[in-house]
Phi, psi and omega in degrees: 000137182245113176235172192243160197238144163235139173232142166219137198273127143297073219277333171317285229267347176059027135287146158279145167232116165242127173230174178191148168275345176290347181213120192307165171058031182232091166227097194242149150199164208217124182265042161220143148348259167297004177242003163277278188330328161297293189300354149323263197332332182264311191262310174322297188313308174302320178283347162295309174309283154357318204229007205016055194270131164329143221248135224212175152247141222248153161228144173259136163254133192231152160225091178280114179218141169209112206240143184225138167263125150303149166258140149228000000 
């Protein structure tokens, strides 16, 4: 089964935020990158478990956007 993850940058709050509409309850943020992406990675199982979807082996998909204004 394959679900997809979105991170979007938080320009207020200086956070990454990952949510997905496939798997319920998966809203985390981090203000590093790679350090969403660990704590992804540790909670879709559980929240899987959770949610009771049978437990299959999964692929993740990330989608990453991040829009910044400049002065020029």
């Amino acid at each position: 089964m394959e679900y997809t993850i979105h991170f979007i940058w938080d320009e207020d709050a200086q956070v990454w935020v990952a949510t997905s509409d496939d798997i319920a309850g998966l809203v985390l943020e981090s203000g590093s990158f790679d350090a969403l992406l660990e704590r992804v990675r540790h909670a879709v199982p559980e929240l899987l478990d959770l949610n009771k979807i049978p437990k299959k082996p999964l692929s993740l998909s990330f989608v990453s956007e991040r829009h910044e204004r400049i002065a020029l």
